[in-house]
N, C-alpha and C positions, 0 to 999 in steps of 0.2 A: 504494500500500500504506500499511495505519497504521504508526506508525514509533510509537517509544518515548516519545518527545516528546508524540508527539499523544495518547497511553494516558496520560499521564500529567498532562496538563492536563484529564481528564474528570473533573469534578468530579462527587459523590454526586444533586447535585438536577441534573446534568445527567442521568446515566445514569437516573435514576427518572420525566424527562420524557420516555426517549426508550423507557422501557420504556412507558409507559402510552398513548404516541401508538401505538405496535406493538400494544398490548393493544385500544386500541379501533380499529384499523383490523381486526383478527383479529375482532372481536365483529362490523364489519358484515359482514364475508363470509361469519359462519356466519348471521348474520341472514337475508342474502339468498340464500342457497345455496339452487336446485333449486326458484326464485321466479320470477314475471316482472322480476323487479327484476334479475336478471343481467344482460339483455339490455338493459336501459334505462342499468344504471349504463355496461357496455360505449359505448353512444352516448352518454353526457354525457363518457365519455372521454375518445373519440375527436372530440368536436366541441372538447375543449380543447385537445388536442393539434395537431388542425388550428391552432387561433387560436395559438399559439407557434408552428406551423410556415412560416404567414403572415407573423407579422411577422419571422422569420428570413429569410426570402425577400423580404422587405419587400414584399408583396401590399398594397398601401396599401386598397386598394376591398373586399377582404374582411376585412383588420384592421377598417378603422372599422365594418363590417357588426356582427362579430362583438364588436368592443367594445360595442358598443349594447347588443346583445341580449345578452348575457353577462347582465348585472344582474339578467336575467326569469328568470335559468335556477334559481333562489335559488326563488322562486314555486313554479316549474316543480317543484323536486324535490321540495319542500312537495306539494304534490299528488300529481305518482306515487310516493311513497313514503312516502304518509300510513298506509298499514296497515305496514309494517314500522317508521315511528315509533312508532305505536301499541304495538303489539308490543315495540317495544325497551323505550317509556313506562312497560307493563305489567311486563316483566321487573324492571325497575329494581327495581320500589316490591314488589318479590317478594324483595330482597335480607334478613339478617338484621335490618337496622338498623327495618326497616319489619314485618316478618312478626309483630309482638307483635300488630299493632292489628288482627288479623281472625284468625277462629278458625272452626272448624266442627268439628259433632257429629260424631267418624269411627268413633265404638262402636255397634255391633249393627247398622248395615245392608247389609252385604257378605250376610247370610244372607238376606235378602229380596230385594234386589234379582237376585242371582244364583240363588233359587228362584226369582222371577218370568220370569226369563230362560229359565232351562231350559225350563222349565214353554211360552211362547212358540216357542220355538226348535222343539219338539218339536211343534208344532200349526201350525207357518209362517204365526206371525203375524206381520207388521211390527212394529217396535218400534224406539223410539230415547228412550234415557237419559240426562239429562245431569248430572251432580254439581258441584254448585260448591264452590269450593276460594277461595282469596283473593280472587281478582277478583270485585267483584260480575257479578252477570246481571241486575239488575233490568230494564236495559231488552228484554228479551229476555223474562223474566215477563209483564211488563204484556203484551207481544203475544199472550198464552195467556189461559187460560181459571184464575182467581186457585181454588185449592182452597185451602190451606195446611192439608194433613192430614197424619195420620201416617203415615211411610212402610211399609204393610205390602203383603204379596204378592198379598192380595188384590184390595186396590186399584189393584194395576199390572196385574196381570190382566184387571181388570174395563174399566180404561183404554184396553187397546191392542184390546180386542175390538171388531173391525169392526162390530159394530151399534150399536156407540156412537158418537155425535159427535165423541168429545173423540180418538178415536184417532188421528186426520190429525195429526202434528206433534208434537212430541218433549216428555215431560215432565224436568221441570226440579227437581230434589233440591236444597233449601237450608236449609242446620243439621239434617240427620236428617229433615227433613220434605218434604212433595210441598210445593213450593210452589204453581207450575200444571203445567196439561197443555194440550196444541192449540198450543205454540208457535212462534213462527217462529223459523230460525234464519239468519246466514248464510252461501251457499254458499261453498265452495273457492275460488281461481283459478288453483289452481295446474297446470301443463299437464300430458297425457297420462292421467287416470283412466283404469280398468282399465275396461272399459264391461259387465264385471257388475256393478260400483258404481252404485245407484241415487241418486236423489237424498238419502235419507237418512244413507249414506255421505256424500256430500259435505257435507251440513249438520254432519254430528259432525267432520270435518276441518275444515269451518268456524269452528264453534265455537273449537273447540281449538287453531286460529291465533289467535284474536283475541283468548282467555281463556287459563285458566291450567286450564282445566274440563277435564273430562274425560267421554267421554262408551260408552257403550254400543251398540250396535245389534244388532238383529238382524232380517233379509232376509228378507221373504216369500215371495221365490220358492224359496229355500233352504233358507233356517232357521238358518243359517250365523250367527255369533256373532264380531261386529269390538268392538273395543277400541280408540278413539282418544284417543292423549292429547300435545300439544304440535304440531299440525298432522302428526303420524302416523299410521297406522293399521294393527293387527296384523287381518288376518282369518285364521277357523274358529279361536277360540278357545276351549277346555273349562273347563267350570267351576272346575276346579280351578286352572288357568291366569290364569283373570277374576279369582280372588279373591287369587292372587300378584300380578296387576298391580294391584288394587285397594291392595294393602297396601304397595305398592311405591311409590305417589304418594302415598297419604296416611299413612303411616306411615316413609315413606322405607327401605324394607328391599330388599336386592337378591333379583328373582325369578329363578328358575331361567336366564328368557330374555330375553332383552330388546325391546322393540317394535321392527317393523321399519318401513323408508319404504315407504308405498304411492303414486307419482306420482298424479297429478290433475290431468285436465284443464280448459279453462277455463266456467265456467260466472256466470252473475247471482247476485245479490245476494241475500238475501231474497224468492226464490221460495218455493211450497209444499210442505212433506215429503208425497209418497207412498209 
């Protein structure tokens, strides 16, 4: 037990190191919460735990085993947990101290993009929309077809229309305007998607882990209208709905409900949206 003694040698810049190690060990578990990363940090755990349990039992042949290869495992996590660095990397530079240096147009296109929506939805066309918000998407642009037009309803209409080229693959909104369209995006990995989720689903949950974006869809087989934003995804959502979530990320206002987790299962990389 603490005893009084011990309370009372806890110095202020103790208690504030021991608050901010608890603070960032709390930030990776929600980081990797409901990720393949559970399962991996679970085995780099349990392989440390081993190696203390080793040399307790004084295992001399699996200590030095394990000492060896300990130093790779530093590599190792660098690799399987380069997109949740990424993601944490991205979060960071999304703090206050950072948010002055990027800025985007967020007046007058909720009425277009959610009439061009409806508009789709109701004719079950495919569609998928993506909005950039802090993070850039440049390299996600370049993989598309470069428009840099204005964004009206018309032209998201004319875009998603299966006799046209450009519809295969998700357009990309940057500062108020179409940047491109025909873009690639990347998929999900995260496990169990609903498997009425088609691949365009998974590219908007893609996106939306990896950015700070947000993205749109809607289901051709259905007509059905998903709303992804921060590796979530709310499906059958109504206009009036789209345009509280829309003002709810970029205007920071509380909507009525809030998006809910859609699991996902595992899929590649930078495949093609159909």
């Amino acid at each position: 037990m603490i005893d009084a003694f011990t309370v009372s040698r806890l110095t202020w810049n103790a208690a504030l190191d021991i608050f901010i190690v608890a603070f960032l060990i709390y930030q990776i578990l929600v980081l990797i919460k409901g990720t393949r990363a559970v399962q991996m940090a679970l085995g780099l755990a349990f392989i440390t735990a081993f190696f203390y349990f080793s040399r307790w039992v004084r295992l001399g042949a699996v200590t030095w085993m394990l000492t060896n290869a300990l130093p790779y495992f530093v590599f190792a996590i660098i690799v399987i947990f380069q997109h949740e660095i990424r993601r944490a990397l991205a979060r960071f530079g999304q703090t206050p101290l950072f948010a002055g240096f990027s800025s985007i147009n967020r007046n007058e296109f909720y009425d277009e993009i959610i009439l061009a929506i409806t508009t789709l939805a109701s004719q079950q066309t495919g569609a998928l929309i993506v909005v950039e918000r802090d993070i850039g998407l440049k390299t996600y642009i370049e993989s598309g077809i470069a428009l840099d037009a204005s964004l009206s309803y018309d032209l998201l209409v004319t875009i998603f229309n299966p006799s046209v080229p450009l519809h295969d693959g998700a357009v990309i909104v940057q500062n108020g305007r179409i940047a491109a369209a025909a873009c690639f995006l990347p998929l999900t990995v995260k496990p169990r998607l609903s498997k009425e989720l088609g691949t365009r689903h998974r590219a908007a949950i893609g996106i939306t882990e990896e950015t700070d974006a947000v993205a749109i869809i809607v289901s051709e087989e259905t007509g059905a209208v998903s709303f992804a934003h921060d590796g979530e995804i709310e499906r059958r959502v109504d206009p009036e709905a789209l345009r509280q979530r829309l003002r709810y990320v970029f205007e920071r206002r509380s909507p009525a409900a809030e998006p809910r987790v859609v699991a996902a299962e595992p899929a590649e990389h930078r495949l093609d949206i159909r």
